[in-house]
BAFI-3210 file (N, C-alpha, C; in Angstrom, 3 decimals, decimal comma, padded with zeros to 6 digits):
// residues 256
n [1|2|3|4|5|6|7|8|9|10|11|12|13|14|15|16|17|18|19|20|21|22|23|24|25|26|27|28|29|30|31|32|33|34|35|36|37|38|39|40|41|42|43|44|45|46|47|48|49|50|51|52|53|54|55|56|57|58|59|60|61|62|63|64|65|66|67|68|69|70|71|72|73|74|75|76|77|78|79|80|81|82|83|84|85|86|87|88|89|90|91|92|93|94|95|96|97|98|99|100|101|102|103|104|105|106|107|108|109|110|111|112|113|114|115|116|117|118|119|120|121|122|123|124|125|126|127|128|129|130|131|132|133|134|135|136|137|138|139|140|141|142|143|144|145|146|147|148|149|150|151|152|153|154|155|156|157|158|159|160|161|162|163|164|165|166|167|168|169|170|171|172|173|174|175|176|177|178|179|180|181|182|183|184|185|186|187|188|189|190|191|192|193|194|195|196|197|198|199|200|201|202|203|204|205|206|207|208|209|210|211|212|213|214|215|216|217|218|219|220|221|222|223|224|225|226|227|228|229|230|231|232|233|234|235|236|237|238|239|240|241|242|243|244|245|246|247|248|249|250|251|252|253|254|255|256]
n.u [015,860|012,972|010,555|008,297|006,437|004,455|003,287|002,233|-000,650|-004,068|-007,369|-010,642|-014,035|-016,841|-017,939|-015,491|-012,304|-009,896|-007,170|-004,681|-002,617|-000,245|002,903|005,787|008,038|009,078|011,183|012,063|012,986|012,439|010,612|007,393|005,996|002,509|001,515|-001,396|-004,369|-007,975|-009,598|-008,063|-006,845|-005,277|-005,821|-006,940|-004,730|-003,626|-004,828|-004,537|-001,982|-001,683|-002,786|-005,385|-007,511|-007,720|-006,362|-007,836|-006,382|-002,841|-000,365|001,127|003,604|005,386|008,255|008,939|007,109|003,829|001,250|-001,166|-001,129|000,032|-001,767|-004,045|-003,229|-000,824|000,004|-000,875|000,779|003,245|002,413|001,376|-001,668|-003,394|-006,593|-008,580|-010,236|-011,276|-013,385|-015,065|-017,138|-017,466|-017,007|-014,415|-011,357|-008,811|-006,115|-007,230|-007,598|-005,828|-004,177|-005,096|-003,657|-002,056|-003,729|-003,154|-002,139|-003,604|-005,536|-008,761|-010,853|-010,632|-007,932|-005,242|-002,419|000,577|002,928|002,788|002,645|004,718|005,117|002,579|002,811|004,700|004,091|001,490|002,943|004,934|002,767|001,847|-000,270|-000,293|-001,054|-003,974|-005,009|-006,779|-009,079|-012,239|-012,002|-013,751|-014,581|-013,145|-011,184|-011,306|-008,808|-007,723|-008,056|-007,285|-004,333|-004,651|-005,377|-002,987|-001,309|-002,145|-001,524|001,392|002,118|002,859|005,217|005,368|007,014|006,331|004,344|001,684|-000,296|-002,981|-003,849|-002,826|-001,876|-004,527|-006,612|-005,464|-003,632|-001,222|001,216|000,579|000,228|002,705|004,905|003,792|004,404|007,169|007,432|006,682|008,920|011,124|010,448|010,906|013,527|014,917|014,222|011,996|009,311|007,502|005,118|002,322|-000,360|-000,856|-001,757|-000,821|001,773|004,008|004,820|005,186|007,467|009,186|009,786|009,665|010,980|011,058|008,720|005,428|003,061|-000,112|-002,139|-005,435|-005,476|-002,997|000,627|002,019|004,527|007,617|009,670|012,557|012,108|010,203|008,508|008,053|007,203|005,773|003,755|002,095|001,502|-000,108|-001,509|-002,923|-002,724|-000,381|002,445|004,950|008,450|010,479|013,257|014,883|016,014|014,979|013,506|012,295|009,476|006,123|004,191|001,079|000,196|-001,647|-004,478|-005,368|-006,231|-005,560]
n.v [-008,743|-007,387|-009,738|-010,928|-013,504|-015,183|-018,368|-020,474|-019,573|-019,533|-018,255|-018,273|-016,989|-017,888|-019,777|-018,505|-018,414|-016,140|-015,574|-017,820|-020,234|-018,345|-017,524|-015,719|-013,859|-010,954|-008,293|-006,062|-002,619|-003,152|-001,456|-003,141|-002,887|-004,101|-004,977|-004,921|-006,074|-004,979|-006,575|-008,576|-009,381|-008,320|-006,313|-008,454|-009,984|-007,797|-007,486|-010,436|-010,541|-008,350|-009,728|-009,086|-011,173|-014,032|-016,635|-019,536|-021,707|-022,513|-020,700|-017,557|-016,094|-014,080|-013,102|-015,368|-016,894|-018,195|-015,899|-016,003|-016,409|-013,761|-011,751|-008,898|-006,360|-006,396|-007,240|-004,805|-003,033|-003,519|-002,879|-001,361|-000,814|000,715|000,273|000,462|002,965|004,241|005,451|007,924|008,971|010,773|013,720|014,772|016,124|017,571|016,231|014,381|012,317|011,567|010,610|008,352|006,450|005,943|003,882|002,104|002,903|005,310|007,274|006,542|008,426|012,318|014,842|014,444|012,902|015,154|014,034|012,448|014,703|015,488|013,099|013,088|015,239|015,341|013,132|014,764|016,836|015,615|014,895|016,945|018,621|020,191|022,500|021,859|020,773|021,662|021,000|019,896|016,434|015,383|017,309|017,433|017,280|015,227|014,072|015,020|013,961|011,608|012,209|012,761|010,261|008,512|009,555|008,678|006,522|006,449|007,314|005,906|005,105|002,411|-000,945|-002,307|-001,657|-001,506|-000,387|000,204|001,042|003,595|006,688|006,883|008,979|010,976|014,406|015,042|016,144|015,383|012,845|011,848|012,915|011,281|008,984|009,299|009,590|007,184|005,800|007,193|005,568|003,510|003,273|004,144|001,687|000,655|-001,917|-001,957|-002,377|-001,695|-001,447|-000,485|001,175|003,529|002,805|003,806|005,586|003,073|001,772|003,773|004,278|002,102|-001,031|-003,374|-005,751|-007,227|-008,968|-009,516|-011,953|-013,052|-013,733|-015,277|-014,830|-013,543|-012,693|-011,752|-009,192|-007,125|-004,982|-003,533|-004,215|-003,683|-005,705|-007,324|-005,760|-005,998|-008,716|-008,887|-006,653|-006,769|-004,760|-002,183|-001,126|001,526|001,963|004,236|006,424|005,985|004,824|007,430|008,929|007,129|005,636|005,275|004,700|004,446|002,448|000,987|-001,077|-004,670|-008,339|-009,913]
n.w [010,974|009,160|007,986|005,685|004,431|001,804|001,621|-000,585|-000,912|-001,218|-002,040|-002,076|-003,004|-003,075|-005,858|-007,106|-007,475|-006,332|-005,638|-006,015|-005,309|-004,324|-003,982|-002,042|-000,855|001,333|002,170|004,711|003,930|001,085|-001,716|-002,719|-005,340|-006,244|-009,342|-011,978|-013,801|-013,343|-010,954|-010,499|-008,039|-006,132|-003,539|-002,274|-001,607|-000,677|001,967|003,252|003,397|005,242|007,541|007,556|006,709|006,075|004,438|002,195|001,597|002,167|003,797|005,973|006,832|009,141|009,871|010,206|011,912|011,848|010,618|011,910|014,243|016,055|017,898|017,138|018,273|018,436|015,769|014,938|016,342|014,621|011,872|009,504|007,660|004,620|003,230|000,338|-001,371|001,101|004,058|005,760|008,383|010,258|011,911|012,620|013,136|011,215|012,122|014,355|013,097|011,814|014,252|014,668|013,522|015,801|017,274|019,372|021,308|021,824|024,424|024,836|025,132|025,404|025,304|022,791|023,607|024,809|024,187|021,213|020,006|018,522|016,385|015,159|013,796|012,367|010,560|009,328|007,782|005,843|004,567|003,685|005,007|006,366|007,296|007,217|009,838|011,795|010,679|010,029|008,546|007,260|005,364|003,623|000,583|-002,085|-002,924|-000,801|001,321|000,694|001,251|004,037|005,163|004,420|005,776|008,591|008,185|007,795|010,481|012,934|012,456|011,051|011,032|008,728|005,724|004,401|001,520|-000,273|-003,603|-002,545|-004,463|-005,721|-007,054|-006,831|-007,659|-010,266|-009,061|-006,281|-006,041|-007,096|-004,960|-003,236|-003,855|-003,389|-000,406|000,173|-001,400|000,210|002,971|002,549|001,515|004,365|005,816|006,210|005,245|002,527|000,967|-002,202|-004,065|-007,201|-010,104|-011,658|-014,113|-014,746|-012,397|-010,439|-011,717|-011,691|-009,263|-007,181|-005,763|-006,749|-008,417|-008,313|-010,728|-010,810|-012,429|-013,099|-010,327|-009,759|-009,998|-012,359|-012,993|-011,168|-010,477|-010,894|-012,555|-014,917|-018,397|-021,523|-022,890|-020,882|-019,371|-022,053|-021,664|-019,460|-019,212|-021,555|-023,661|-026,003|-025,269|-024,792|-023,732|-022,339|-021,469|-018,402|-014,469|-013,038|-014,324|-015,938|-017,895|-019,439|-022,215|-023,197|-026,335|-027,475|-027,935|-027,472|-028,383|-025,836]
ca.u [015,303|011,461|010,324|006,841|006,428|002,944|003,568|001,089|-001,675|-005,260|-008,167|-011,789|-015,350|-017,804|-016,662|-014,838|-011,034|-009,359|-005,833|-004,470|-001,545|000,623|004,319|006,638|009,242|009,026|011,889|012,729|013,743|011,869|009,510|007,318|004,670|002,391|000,336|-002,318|-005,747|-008,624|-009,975|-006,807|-006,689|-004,796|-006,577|-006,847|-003,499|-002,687|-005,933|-004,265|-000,642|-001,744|-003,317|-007,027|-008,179|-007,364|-006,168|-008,577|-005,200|-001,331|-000,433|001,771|004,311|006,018|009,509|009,134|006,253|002,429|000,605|-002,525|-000,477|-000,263|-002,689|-004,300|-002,598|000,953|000,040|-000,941|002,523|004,133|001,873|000,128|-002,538|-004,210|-007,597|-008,829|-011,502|-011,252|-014,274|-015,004|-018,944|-017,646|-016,424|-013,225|-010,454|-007,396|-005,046|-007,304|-008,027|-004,034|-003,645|-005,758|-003,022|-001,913|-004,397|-002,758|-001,816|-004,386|-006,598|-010,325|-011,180|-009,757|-007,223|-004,288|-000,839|001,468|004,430|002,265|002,081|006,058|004,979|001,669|003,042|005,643|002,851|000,781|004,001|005,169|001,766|001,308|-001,498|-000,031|-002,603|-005,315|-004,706|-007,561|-010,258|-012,828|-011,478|-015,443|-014,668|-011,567|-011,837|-011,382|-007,351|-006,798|-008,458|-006,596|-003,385|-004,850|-005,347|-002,100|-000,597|-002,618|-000,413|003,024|002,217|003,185|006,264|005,567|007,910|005,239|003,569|000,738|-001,203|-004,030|-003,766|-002,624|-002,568|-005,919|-007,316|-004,368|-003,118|000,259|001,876|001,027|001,001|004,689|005,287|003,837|005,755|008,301|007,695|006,945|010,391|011,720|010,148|011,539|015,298|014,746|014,133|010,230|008,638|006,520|003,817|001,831|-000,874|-000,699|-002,226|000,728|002,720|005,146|005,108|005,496|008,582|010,407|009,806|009,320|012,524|010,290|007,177|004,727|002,272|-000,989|-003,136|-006,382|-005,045|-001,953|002,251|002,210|006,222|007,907|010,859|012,732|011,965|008,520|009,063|006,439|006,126|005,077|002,541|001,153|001,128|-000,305|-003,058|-003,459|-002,112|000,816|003,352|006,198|009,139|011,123|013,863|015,867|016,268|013,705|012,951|011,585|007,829|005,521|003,065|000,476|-000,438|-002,579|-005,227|-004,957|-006,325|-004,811]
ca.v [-008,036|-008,045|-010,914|-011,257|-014,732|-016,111|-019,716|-020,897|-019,026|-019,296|-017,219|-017,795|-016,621|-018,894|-020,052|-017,874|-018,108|-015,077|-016,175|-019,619|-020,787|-017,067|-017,511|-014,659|-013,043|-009,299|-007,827|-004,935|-001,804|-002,870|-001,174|-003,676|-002,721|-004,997|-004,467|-006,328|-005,568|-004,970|-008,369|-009,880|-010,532|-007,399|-005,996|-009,344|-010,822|-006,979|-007,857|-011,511|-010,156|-007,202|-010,222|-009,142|-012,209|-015,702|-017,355|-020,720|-022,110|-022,014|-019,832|-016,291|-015,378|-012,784|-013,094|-017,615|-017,428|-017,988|-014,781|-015,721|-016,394|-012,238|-010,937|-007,721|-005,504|-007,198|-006,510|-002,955|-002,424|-003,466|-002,933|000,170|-000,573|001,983|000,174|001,099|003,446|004,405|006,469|008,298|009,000|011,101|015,026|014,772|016,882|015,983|016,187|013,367|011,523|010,866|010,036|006,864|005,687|005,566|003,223|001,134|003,646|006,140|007,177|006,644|009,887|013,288|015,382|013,555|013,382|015,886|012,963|012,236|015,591|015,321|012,179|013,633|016,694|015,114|012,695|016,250|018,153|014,784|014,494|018,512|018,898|020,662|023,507|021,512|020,072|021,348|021,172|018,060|015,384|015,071|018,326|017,423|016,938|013,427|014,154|015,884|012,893|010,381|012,231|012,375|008,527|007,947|010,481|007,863|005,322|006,372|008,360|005,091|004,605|001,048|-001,718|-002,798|-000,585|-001,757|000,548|-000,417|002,152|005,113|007,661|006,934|010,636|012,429|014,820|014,423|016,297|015,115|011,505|011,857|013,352|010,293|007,803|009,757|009,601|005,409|005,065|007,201|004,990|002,003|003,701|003,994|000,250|-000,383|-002,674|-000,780|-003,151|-001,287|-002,077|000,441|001,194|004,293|002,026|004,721|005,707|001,500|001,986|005,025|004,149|000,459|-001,805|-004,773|-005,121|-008,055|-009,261|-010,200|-011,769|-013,991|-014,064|-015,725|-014,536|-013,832|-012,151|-011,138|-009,046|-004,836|-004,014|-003,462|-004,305|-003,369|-007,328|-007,732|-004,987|-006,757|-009,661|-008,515|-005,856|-006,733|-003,373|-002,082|000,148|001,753|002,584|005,790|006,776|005,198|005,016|008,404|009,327|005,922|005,671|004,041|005,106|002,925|003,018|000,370|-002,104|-005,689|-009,325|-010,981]
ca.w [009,825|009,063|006,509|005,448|003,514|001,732|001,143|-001,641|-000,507|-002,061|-001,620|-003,036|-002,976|-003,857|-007,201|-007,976|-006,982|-006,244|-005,271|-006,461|-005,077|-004,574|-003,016|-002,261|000,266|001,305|002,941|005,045|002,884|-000,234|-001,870|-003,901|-006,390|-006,992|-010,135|-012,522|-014,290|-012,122|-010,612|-010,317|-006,725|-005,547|-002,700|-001,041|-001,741|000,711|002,751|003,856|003,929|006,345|008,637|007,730|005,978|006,255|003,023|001,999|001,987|002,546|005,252|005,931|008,169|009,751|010,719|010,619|012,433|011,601|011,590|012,818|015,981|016,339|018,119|016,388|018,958|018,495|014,379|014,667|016,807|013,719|010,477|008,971|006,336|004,141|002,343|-000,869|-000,610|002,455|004,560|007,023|009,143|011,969|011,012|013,514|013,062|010,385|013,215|015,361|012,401|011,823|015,259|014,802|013,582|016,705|018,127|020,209|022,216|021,960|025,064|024,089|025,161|025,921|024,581|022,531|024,573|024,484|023,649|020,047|018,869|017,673|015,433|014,008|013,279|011,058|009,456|008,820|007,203|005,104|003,236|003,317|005,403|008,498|007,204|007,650|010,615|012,858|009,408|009,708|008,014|006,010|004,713|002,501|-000,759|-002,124|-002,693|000,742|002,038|000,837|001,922|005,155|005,077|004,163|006,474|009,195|008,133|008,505|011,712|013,805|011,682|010,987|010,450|007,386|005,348|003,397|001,268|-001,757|-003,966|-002,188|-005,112|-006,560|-006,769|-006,056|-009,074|-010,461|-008,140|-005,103|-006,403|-007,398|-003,989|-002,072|-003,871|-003,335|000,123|000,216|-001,382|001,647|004,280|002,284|001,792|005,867|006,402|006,103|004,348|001,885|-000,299|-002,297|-005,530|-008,178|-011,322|-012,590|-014,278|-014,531|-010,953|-010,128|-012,388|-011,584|-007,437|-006,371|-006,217|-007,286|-009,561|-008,297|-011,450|-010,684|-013,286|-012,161|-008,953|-010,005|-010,034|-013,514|-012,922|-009,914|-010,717|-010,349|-013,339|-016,108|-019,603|-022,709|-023,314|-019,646|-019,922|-023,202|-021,186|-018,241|-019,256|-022,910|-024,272|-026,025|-024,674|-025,251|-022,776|-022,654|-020,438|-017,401|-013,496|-012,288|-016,016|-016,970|-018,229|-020,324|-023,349|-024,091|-027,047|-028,219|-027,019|-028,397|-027,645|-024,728]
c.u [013,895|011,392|008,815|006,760|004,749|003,469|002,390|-000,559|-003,006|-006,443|-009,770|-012,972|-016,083|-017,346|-016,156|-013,080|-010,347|-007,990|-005,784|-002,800|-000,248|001,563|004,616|007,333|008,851|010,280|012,214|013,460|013,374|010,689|008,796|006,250|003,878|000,684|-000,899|-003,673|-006,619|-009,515|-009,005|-006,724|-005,556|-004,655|-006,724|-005,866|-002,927|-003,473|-004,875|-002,820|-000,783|-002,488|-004,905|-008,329|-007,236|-007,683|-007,391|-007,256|-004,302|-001,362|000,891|002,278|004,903|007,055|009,684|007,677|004,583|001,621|-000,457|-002,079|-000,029|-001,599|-003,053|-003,907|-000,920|001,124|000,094|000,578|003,303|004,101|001,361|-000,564|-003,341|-005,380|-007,872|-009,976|-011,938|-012,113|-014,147|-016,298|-018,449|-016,339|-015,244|-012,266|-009,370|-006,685|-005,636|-007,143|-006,584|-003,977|-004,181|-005,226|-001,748|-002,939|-004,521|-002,256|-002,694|-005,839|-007,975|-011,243|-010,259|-008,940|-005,958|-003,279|000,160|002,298|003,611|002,418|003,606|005,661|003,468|001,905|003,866|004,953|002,482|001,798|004,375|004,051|001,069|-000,066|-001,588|-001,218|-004,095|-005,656|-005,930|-009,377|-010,998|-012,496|-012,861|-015,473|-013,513|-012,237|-010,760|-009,252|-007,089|-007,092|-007,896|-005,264|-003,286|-004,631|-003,904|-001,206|-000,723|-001,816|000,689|003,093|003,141|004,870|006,802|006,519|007,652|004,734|002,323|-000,260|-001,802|-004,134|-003,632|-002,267|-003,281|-006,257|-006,181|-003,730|-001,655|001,473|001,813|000,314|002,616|004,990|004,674|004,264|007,164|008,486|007,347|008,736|011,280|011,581|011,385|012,884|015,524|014,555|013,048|010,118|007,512|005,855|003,087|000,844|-001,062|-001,438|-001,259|001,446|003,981|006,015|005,763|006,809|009,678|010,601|010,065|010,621|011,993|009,088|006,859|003,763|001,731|-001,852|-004,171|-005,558|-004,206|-000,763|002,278|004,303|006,235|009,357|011,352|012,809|010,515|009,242|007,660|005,933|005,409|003,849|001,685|000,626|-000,064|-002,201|-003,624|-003,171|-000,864|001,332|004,413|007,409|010,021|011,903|014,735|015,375|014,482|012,765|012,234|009,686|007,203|004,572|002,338|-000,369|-001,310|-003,498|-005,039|-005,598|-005,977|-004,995]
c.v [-008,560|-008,831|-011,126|-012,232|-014,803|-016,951|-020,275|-020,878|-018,679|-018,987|-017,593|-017,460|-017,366|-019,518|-019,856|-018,161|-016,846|-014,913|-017,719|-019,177|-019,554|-017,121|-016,084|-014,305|-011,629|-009,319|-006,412|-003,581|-002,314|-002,132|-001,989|-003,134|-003,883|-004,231|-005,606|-005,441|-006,042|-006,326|-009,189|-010,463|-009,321|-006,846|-007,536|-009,982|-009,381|-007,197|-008,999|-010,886|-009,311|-008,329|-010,119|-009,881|-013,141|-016,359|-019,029|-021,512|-021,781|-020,787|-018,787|-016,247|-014,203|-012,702|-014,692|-017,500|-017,138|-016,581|-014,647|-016,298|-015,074|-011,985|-009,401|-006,764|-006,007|-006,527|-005,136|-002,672|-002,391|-003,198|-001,775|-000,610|000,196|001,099|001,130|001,348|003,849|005,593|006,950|008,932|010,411|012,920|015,461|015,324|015,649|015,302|014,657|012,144|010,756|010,523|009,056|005,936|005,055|004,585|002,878|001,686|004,916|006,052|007,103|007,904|011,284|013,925|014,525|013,904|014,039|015,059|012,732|013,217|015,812|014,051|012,240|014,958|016,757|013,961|013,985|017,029|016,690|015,033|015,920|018,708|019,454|021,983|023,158|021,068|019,679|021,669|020,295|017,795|015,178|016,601|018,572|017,263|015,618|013,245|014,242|014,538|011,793|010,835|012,062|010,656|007,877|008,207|009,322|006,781|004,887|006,949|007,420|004,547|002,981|000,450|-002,218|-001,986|-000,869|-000,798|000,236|001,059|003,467|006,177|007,568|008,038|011,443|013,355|014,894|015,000|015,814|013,416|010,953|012,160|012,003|008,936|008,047|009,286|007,936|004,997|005,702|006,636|003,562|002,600|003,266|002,776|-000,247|-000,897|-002,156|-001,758|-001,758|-001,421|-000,951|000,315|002,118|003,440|002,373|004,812|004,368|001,594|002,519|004,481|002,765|-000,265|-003,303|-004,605|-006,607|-007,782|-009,940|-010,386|-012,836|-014,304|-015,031|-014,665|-014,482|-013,309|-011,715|-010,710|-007,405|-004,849|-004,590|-003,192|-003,763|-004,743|-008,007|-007,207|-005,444|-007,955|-009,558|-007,410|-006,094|-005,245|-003,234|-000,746|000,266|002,819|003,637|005,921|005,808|005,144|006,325|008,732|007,971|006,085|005,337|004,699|004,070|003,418|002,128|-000,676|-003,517|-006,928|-009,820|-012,581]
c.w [009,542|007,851|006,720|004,365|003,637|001,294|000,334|-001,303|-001,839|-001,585|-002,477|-002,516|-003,852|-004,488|-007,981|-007,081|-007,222|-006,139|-005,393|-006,499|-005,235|-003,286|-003,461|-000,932|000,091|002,354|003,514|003,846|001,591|-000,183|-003,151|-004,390|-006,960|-008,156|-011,090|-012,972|-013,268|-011,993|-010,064|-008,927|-006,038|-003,924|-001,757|-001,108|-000,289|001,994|003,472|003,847|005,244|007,830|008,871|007,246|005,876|005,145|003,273|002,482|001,922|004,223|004,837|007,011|008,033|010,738|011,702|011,330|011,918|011,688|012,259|014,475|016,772|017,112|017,199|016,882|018,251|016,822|014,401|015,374|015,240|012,291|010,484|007,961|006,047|003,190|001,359|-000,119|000,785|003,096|005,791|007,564|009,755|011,365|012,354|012,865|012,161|011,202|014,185|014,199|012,141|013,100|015,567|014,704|014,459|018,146|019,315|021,688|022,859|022,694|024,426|023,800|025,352|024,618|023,929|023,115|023,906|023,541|022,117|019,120|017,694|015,919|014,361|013,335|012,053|010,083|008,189|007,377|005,735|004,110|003,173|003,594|006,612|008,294|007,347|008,460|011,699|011,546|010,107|008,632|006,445|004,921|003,529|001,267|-001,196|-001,993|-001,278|001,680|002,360|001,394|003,372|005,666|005,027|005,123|008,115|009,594|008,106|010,019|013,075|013,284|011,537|010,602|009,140|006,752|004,117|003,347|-000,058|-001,894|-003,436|-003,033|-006,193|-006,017|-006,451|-007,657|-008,936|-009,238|-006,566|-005,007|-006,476|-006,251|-003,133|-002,781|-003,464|-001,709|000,386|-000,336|000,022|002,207|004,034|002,395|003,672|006,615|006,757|004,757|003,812|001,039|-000,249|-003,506|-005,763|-009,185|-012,790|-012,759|-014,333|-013,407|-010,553|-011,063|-012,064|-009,796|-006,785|-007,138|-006,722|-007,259|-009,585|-009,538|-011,042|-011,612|-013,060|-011,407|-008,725|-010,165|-011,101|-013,420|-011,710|-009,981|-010,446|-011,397|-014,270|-017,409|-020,200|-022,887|-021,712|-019,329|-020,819|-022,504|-020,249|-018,193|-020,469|-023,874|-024,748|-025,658|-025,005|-024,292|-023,213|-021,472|-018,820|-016,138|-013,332|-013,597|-016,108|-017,097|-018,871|-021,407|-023,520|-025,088|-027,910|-027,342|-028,046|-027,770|-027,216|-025,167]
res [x|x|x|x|x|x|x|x|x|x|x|x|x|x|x|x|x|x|x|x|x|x|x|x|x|x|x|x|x|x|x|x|x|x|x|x|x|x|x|x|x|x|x|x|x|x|x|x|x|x|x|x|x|x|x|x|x|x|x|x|x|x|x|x|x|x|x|x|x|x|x|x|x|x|x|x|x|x|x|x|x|x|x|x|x|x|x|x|x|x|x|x|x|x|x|x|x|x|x|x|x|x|x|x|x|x|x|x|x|x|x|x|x|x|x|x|x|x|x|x|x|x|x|x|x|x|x|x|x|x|x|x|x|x|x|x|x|x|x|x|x|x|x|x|x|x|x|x|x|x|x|x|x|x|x|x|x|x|x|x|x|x|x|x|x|x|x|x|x|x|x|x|x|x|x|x|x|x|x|x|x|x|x|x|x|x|x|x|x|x|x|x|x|x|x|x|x|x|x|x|x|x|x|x|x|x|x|x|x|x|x|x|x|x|x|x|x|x|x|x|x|x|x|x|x|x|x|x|x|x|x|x|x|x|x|x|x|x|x|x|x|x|x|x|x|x|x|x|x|x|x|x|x|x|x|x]
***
């Protein structure tokens, strides 16, 4: 079973620390959320989990062993990551642009192999973009884009699935529809990390809810309270509802 461990992993820039001292376990078939106000250390706490930055200190494995003992081929076999913000220069078709995320396998040139088109085709249809398939990719609009992007990142049907904010820009519906489809991957037996900002969404979907606050573990637990929220962003909120229904109001700002 896959296990992704950070052992007291710290992270800084200049002098600033970004990560101080952040343990945790990931397992197979979760989906965790990790959330936090912006700064916290998010983005590179998935940066050094995904293997693309090398903690100041502690160290990360992957199934007991070191990961900077992976090669970056050996990773991509087994990881997807989706970056925040994510661009694109080059006005290539949706259809090639998902099949990038077949790298490791994918000729440099030419036409893509027959045997692929089964596993981009069901990328394409998952994140509802089999209509756009033969568009350029530069011609999306900022939503279609990111589904594309995301679409990228299950195409290989990783054992891992790291994604920084994957529905920033997406409108409610087809936000709700790609958590929907991260808790599928996870039901299915990937490992789904993901940093959020819907506290809702991180609620109703993710079987555990990482807190990041200065780049510290402020909680690590399956479920979001209103006094964790106060804690956490400085706001008050107010919960409503259960299981798929659950959701949050916030309705006040306050001094942390």
């Amino acid at each position: 079973m896959t296990m992704l461990a950070a052992e007291n992993i710290s992270v800084t820039k200049g002098v600033r620390t970004i990560l101080c001292d952040v343990s945790l376990q990931a397992h197979a078939g979760e989906f965790i959320a990790v959330i936090g106000p912006n700064g916290a250390g998010k983005s590179t706490l998935l940066s050094a989990l995904a293997g693309l930055l090398k903690p100041d200190s502690g160290r990360i494995l992957l199934d007991a062993r070191a990961l900077r003992a992976f090669s970056m081929a050996q990773l991509a076999s087994r990881r997807s990551y989706l970056p925040q913000n994510p661009r694109l220069e080059w006005p290539i078709s949706v259809e090639r642009l998902v099949a990038l995320g077949l790298t490791a396998k994918l000729p440099a040139v030419g036409e893509l192999p027959e045997s692929f088109a089964p596993s981009i085709a069901r990328a394409l249809e998952l994140c509802n973009l089999t209509g756009c398939r033969h568009q350029a990719a530069t011609t999306l609009s900022g939503g279609e884009f990111a589904r594309a992007m995301l679409a990228r990142a299950i195409v290989s049907r990783p054992q891992i699935l790291i994604v920084d904010e994957p529905i920033a820009g997406l409108d409610p519906r087809h936000a709700m529809a790609s958590m929907s489809l991260l808790s599928r991957f996870a039901a299915e037996g990937t490992l789904v990390i993901a940093s959020l900002h819907d506290l809702t969404l991180a609620a109703r979907h993710a079987s555990r809810i990482i807190v990041l606050v200065d780049g510290a573990v402020l909680n690590d637990a399956d479920s979001l309270t209103e006094e964790l929220i106060h804690r956490a962003f400085g706001v008050h909120a107010l919960a409503s509802g259960a299981g798929d229904s659950r959701g949050f109001t916030l309705l006040s700002t306050s001094e942390k």
